[in-house]
C-alpha positions in Angstrom: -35.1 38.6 107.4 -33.8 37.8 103.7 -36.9 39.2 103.0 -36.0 42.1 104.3 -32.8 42.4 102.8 -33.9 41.5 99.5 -36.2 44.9 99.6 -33.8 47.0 101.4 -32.2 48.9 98.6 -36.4 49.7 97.3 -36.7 50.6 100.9 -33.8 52.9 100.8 -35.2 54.5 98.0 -38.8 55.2 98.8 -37.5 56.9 102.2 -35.2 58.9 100.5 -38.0 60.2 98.3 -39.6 62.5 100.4 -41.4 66.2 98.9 -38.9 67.9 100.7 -35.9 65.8 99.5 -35.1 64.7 103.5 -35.4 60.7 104.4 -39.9 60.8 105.4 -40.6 58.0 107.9 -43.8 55.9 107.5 -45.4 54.8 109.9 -44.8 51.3 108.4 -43.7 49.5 105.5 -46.1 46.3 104.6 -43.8 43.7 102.3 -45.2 41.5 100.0 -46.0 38.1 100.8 -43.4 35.8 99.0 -45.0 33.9 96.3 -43.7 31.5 93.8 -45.6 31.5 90.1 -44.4 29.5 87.1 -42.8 32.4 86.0 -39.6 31.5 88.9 -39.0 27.7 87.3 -37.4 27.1 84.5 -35.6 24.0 83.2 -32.1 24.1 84.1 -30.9 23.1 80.3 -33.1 26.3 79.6 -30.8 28.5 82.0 -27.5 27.1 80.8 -28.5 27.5 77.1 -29.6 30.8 77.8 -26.1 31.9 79.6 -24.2 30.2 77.6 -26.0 32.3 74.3 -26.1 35.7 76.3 -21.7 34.6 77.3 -21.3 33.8 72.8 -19.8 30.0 74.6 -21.1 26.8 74.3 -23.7 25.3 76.7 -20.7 22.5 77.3 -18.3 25.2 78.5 -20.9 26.8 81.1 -21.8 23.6 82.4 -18.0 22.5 82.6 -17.3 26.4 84.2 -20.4 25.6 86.6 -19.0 22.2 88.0 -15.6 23.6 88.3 -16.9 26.1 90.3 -19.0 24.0 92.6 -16.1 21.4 93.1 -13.7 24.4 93.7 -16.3 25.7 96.6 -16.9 22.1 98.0 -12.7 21.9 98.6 -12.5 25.4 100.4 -15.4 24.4 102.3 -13.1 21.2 103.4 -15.8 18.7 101.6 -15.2 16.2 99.2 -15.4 17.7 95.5 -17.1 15.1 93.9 -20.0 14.8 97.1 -22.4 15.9 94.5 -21.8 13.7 91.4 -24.3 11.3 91.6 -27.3 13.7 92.4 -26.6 15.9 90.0 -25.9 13.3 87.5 -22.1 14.7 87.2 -19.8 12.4 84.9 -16.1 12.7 86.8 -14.5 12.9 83.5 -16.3 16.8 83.2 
């Protein structure tokens, strides 16, 4: 199903494409099988120093933004904000 949705607006588009400019229905749509290469890890220092140079802030200030967030998801979701700390390696103090 997330699959699906994850296509759907591709989808949309190829149908919409028809010669005579009406939605054309196939008589089916094969997906791609999902696939993970190398190319879909990367090191999470990589990703916040990468935001935090595309945002012009420091990598301390997206981290800090990041585990605001989190913590400020955990207490809507009625959970203890700080459940994560010592997974992630969180300091209390951030």
């Amino acid at each position: 199903m997330g699959q699906l949705l994850a296509y759907l607006p591709e989808v949309k588009k190829r149908l919409l494409q028809g010669a005579s400019g009406k939605p054309s229905l196939p008589d089916a749509i094969l997906l791609p099988a999902p696939t993970l290469s190398d190319q879909n890890f990367v090191r999470a220092v990589e990703s916040v120093r990468r935001s935090a140079r595309g945002r012009g802030v420091s990598q301390q200030q997206v981290r800090h933004e990041a585990v605001t967030e989190n913590r400020d998801w955990l207490e809507i979701m009625s959970r203890d904000p700080m459940e994560f700390n010592d997974i992630l390696g969180i300091d209390d103090t951030v």
